[in-house]
Structure formats: structure tokens, C-alpha cells
TORDOBA-49074 format. One record per residue (C-alpha): residue number from 1; x, z, y. Coordinates in steps of 0.05 Angstrom, whole numbers, plus 32768, in hexadecimal, padded with zeros to 4 digits. Layout:
N
{NUM; {X; Z; Y}}
...
***
This chain:
103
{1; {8000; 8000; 8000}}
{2; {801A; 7FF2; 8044}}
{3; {8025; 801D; 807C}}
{4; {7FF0; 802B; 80B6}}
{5; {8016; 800B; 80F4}}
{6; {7FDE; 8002; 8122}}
{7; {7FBF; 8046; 813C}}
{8; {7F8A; 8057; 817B}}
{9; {7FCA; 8051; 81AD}}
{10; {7FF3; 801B; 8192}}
{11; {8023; 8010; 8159}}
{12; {803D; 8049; 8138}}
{13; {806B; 805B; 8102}}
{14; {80BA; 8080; 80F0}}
{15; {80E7; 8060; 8115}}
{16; {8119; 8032; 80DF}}
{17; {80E5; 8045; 80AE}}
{18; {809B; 8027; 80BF}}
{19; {80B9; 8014; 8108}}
{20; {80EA; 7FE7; 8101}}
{21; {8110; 7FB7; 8128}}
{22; {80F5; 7F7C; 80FF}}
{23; {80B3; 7F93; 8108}}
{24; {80BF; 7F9F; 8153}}
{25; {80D8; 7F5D; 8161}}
{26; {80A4; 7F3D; 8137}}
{27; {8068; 7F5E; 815A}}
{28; {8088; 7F4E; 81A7}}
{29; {8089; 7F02; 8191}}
{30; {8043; 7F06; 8177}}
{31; {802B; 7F27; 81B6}}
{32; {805C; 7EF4; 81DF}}
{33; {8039; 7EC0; 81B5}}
{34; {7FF4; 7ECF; 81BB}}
{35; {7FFA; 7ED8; 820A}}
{36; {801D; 7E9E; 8211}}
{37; {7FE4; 7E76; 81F3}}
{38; {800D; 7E3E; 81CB}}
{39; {8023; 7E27; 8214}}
{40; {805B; 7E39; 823A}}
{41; {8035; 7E58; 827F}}
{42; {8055; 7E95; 8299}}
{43; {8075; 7E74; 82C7}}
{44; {80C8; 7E7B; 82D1}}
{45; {80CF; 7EC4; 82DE}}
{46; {80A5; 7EE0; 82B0}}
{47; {80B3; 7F28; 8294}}
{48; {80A3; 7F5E; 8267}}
{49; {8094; 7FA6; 8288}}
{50; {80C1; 7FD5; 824B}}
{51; {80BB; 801C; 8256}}
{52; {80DA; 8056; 8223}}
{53; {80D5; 80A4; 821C}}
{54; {8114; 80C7; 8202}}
{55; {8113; 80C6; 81BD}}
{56; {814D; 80AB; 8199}}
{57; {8133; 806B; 817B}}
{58; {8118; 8050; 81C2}}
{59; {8168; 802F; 81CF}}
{60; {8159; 800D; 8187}}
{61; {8118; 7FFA; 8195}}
{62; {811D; 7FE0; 81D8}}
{63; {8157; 7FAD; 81BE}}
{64; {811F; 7F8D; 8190}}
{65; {80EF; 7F7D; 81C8}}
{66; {8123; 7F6C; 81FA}}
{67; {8142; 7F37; 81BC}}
{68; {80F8; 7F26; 81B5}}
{69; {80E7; 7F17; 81F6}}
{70; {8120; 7EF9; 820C}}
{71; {8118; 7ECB; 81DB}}
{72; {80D8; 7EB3; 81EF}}
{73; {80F7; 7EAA; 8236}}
{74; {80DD; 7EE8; 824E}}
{75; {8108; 7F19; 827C}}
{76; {80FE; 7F67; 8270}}
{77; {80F9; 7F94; 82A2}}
{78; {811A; 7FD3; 8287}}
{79; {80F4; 800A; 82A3}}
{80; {811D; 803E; 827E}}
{81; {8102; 8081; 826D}}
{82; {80B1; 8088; 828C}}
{83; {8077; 809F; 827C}}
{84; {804C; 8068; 8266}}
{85; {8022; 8068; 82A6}}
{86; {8056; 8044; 82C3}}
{87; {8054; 8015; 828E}}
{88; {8017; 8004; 829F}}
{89; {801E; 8007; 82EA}}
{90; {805C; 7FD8; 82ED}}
{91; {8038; 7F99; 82B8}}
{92; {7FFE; 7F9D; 82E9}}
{93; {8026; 7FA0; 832D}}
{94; {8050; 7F69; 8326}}
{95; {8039; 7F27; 8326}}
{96; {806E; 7F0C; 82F4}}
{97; {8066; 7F45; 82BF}}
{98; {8042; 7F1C; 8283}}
{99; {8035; 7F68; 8262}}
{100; {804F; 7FB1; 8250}}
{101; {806F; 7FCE; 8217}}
{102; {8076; 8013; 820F}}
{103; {80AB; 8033; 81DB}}
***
């Protein structure tokens, strides 16, 4: 039986165990992907809005969706440590943010 990723505030799981950075980088392309809409139309200075809190896995983590995104063309805006708020806050301020992750 597989894991339970998705839960009522996002994806959840051990980090390197359930969490990983496979999974991490798969789920930022999706999400990439799916905005995206099969076109290329966020423009030239498009970004992703990546915020952390202090646990030890966030360094890991946020190397998977900058790979991920920066793959896709997408620059990340490395909030650093924040509470998710301003996760939030900064994808819907700026006009070039295509989204938020939160780690």
C-alpha cells in the first residue's frame, strides 16, 4: 500500500522517506505543468514564490523545486525562512510570481 502524501494542508510525509527529492521535483513540474497549460505563457520573468521553516530537510528540499523550476524556465524567489503567510502574500503581490511553495 502506498503512502498518504496529500493531507488537508498540502503534501506531507518523512523527509528522505515519503518526502523525497524525486517526489519533490516531480510534483513542482506537475504543478509547473498544469499552470502552464501545455503553452509557454508566463511571460520572461516568471517566478516561483519558495518559502521554508527551519527544519533540517528544507536546504534539501528547496534544491528539488529550485532544479524543478528552473528547469521549466522558471526563476525562484528564495524567501528563506517565513511563515507561510508570506508565502502567500509574496505569489499574490507580484505580478510575475506564477505561484507559492511552501517547505
Amino acid at each position: 500500500m502506498s503512502p498518504k502524501l496529500f493531507g488537508t494542508d498540502g503534501v506531507r510525509g518523512v523527509a528522505n522517506v515519503e518526502l523525497t527529492p524525486r517526489l519533490v521535483f516531480d510534483l513542482v513540474g506537475a504543478a509547473v505543468r498544469y499552470f502552464r497549460g501545455g503553452e509557454d505563457h508566463f511571460g520572461p520573468r516568471a517566478n516561483l514564490a519558495v518559502g521554508r521553516d527551519t527544519r533540517r530537510s528544507g536546504d534539501m528540499l528547496m534544491g528539488s523545486v529550485v532544479a524543478a523550476a528552473t528547469s521549466f524556465g522558471i526563476d525562484v524567489s528564495d524567501l528563506g525562512v517565513v511563515p507561510t503567510p508570506a508565502v502567500a502574500h509574496a505569489a499574490s503581490t507580484d505580478p510575475d510570481c506564477i505561484g507559492g511553495v511552501v517547505i
